[in-house]
N, C-alpha and C positions, 0 to 999 in steps of 0.2 A: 453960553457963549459958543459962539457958531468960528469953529477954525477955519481956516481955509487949507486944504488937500494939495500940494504941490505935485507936479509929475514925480518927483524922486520917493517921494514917501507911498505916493499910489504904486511904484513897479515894488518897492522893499514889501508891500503887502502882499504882491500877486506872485513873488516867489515863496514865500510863510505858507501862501496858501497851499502852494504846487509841493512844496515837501509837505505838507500836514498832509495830503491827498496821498501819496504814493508811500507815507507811511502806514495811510489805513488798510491802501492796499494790499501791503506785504503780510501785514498782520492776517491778514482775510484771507490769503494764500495760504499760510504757516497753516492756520485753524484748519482750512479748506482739507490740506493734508495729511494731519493727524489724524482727521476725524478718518478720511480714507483707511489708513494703516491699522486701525484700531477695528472695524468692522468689516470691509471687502474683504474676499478672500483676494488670494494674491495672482497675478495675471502677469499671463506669456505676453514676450514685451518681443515683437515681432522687427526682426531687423530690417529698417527699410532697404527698398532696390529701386535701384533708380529706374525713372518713369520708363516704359516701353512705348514702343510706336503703335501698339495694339495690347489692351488690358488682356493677360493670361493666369489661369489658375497655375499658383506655383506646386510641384510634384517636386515630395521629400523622395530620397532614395532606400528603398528597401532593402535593409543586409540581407546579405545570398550566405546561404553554408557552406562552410570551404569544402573544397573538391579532396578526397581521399589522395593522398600521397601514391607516388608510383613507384613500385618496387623498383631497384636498378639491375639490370639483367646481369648475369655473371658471367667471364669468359676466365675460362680454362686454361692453360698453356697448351697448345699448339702441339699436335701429334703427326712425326714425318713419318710417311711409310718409303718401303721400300721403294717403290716403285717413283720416289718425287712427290706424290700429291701428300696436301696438308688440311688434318684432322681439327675441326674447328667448333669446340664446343663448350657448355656452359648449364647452366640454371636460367629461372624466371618463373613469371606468375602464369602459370596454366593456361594456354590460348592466346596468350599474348603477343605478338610478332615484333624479332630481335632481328637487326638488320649487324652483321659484322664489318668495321669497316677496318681497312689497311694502308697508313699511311694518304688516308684523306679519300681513300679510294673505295667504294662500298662493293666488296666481294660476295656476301651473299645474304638472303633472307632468310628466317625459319618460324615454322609458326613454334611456339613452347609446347611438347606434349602433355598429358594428364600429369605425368608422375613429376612435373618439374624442369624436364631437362631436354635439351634440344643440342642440335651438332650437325655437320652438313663438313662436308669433302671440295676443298678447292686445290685448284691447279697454279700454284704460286713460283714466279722464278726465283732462282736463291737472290740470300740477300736480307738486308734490315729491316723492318716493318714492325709501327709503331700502330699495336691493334686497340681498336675499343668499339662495344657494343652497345648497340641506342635503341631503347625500345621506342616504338614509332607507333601512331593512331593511323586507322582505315587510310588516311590521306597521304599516308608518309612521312608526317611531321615528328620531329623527334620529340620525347615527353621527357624522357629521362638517358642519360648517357655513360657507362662505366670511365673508371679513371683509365686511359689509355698506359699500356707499359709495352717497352722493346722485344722482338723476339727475331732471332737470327734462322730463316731459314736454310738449312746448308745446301751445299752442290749436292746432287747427283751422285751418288759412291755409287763404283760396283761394286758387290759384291766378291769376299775373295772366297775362292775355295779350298777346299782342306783333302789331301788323298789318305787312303786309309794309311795308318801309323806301320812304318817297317821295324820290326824289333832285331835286333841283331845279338849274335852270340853269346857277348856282354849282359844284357839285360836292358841297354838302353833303346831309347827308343827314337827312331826318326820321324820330325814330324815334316813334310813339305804341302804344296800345293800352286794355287796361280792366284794373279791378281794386278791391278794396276801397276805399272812401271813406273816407280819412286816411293808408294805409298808405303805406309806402316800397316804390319799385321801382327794382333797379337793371339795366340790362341789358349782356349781355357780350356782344361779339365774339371767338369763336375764342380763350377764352381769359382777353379782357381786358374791364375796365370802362369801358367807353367813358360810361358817364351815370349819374347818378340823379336818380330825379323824384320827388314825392308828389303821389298818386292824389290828383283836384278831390274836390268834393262832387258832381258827376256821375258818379265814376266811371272816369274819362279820363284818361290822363296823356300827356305829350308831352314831346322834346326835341329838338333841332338838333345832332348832330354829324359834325365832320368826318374823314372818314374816305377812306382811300388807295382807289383803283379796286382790285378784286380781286373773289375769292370768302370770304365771312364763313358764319360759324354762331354764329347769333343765338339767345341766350335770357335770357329776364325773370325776373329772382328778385324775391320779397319779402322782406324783410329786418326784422329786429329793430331797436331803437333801436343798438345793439352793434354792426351791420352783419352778424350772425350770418343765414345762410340758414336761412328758413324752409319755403319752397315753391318749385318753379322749372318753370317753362312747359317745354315738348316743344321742344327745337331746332329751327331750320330753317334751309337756306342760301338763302344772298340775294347775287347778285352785283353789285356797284356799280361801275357802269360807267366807264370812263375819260371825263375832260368833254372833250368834243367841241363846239367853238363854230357855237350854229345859226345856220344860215343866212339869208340875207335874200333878197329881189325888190324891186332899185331899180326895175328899169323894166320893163313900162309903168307909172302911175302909179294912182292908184283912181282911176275916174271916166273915164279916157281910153277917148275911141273909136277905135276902129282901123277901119280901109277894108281888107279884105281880107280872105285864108283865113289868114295867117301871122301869128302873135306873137313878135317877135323880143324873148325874154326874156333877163334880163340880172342877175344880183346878188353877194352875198359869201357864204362860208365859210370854213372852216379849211383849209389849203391841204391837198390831197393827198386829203380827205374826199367821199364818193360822194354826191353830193345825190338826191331825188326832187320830181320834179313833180307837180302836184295839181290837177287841175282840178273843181270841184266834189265836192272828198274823195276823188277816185276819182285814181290813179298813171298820170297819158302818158306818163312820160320820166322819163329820169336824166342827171345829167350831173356832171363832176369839177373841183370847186376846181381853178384853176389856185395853183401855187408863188404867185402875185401876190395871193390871196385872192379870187381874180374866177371867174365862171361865167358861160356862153351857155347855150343853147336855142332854137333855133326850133319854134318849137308849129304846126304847122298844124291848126287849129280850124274849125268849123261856125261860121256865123253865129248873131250871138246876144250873151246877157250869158251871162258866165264868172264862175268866181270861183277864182283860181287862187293857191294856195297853196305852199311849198317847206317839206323837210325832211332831215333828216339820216335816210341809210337805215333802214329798220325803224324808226327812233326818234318816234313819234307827240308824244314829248312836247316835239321840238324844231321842233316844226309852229311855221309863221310867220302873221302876221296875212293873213288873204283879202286879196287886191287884185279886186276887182271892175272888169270891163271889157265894153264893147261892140262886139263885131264886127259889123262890116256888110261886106255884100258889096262890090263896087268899083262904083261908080255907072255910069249911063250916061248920056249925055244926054237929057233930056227932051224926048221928040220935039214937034217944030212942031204947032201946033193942027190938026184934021185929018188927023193920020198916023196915029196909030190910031181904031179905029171902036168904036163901045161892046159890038159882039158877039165881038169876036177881043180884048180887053185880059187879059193872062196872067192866072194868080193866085200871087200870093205864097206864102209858105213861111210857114204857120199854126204855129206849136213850143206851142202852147200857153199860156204864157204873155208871148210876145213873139211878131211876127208881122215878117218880113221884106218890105219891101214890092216888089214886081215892076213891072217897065216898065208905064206908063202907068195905074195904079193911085191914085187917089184915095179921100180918108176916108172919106166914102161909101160909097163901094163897095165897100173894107175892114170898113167895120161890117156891112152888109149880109154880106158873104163871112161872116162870122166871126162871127154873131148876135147882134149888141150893139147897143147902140143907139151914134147918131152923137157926141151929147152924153155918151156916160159915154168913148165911145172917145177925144174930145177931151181928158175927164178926167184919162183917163187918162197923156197924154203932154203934161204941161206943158213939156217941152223944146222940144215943136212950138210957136215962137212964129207962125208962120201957117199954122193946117189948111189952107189952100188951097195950100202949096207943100211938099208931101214928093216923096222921089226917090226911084231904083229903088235899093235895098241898104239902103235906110235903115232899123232894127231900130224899131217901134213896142210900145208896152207893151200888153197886151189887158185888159179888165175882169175882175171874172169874171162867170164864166159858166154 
């Protein structure tokens, strides 16, 4: 029996069909890809890129090896000289050129020498500056740059001076010198701080201190309000002497006359201590503190005034006060009226400005000798309470002349 096929049962056919189809498919797919996975080896599964307006071979990029690290140049702290300029230096790699810069400012170049180390001299005004060093390629480019930190370069100081140390009787010792007007100066010993002053409005500073006998090396700094050194004088040695107690001349006394060629002198020092004698500034003798604190001398002198002084060897500054004295010769008796005659009367001993007078010698006749007149020569020796009685040795004063 022969059915008849409606349109609805013919489309319910031709969908049965269209799945039974695209199940064989899947199937044939599945298989397709096993079979792959199980024998191919396995393949670079290339990323697409979208179409180009002209087909080009694509080019992978080649890793490069990284570039060797670049040392970082070192800078130093900053060294002021005297004179203002500032000392600019550091470390690096050998050959390499380090550019110093200041506060954004690039002050100088240097190439690194062999041993590491490089420095170079700039003329900087005082003031703040925040430094750091960049080493740089042929072109100037920077590679590598230090961490920058602050450095204050100061003003200008002058320098103060220092004059040689006065020691006085005491034992202490003065220090002074010059230096700016307002500043602070402090000065060192070998070391130590023995003072500080501030410079007058003249310019001048001074101090007083005590200090042990020895050998020092003395120099003057100026100094910040901080105490921080600014400037500092050229040293010098200075040796300060052990005190030695000066001497004296009890006797003869100022004013005293002596009758003779001999001064039997007589006074104190420190026992054991070499004295000198002085007679108008000029060295007769020496002589040695007894253990007692006592000293002799006899002086055998020329007639005349002296003016005789004592001091402690070599030491000028232990020089004593002058004692001024009169030597006269030893008299003689004044002969009887008659015994000399006016053509045979000696002549005295003319010095210049004292005149010794000689047997049988009257004022007179002195003035006359010695070209004065009689009234200035009277004048001149108000000691003489009567110009009609002088003796033979007796030292008269002369005008001038």
């Amino acid at each position: 029996m022969v059915h008849d096929r409606t349109s609805k049962s013919i489309q319910a056919y031709n969908v049965f069909k269209l799945v039974v189809t695209l199940i064989l498919i899947l199937i044939i797919i599945i298989l397709l890809l096993s079979a792959r996975r199980g024998t191919a080896p396995p393949q670079v599964v290339e990323p697409t890129v979208a179409a180009q307006p002209t087909s080009a071979p694509q080019l992978t990029a080649t890793p490069q090896p990284a570039e060797p690290a670049i040392a970082m140049p070192v800078l130093a702290v900053p060294q002021v000289g005297d004179d203002g300029t500032v000392t600019l230096s550091g470390t690096g790699p050998a050959g390499s050129t380090v550019e110093v810069w200041a506060s954004g400012e690039r002050i100088g170049r240097v190439t690194v020498g062999a041993d590491g180390r490089w420095s170079f001299v700039a003329s900087l005004d005082a003031g703040d500056y925040d430094f750091t060093a960049r080493a740089v390629d042929a072109a100037g480019a920077t590679l590598v740059e230090s961490t920058p930190f602050r450095f204050t370069v100061p003003a200008l100081v002058e320098a103060p001076t220092l004059l040689p140390p006065q020691v006085g009787d005491d034992g202490t010792v003065t220090l002074s010198g010059t230096g700016p007007a307002g500043s602070t100066v402090e000065v060192w010993a070998s070391g130590e701080r023995i003072g500080r002053a501030t410079v007058g409005a003249d310019g001048r500073w001074s101090f007083v201190a005590p200090l042990d006998a020895g050998d020092y090396d003395f120099t003057a700094r100026a100094v910040d309000a901080a105490g921080a050194t600014l400037v500092e004088s050229t040293p010098f040695r200075f040796t300060v002497p052990a005190l030695v107690e000066a001497p004296t001349l009890t006797t003869p006394r100022a004013g005293d006359s002596v009758t003779g060629g001999t001064l039997e002198l007589e006074g104190t020092g420190q026992p054991g201590a070499e004295i000198e004698i002085l007679d108008n500034g000029q060295v007769v003798g020496t002589a040695v503190v007894q253990a007692d604190g006592t000293w002799a001398f006899d002086y055998k002198c020329d007639p005349g005034a002296h003016a005789i002084t004592v001091q402690n060897a070599g030491d000028a500054a232990s020089v004593s006060d002058a004692v001024s004295i009169e030597v006269a010769v030893a008299s003689t008796p004044v002969p009887a009226v008659g015994m000399c005659s006016e053509g045979d009367i000696p002549m005295g001993i003319d010095q210049g400005m004292t005149y010794v007078v000689a047997q049988c010698e009257y004022m007179g006749l002195i003035a006359e000798r010695t070209g004065v007149t009689l009234a200035d020569l009277i004048a001149a020796n108000p000691q003489v309470t009567n110009p009609n009685l002088i003796y033979s040795g007796q030292v008269l004063n002369l005008p001038p002349r």
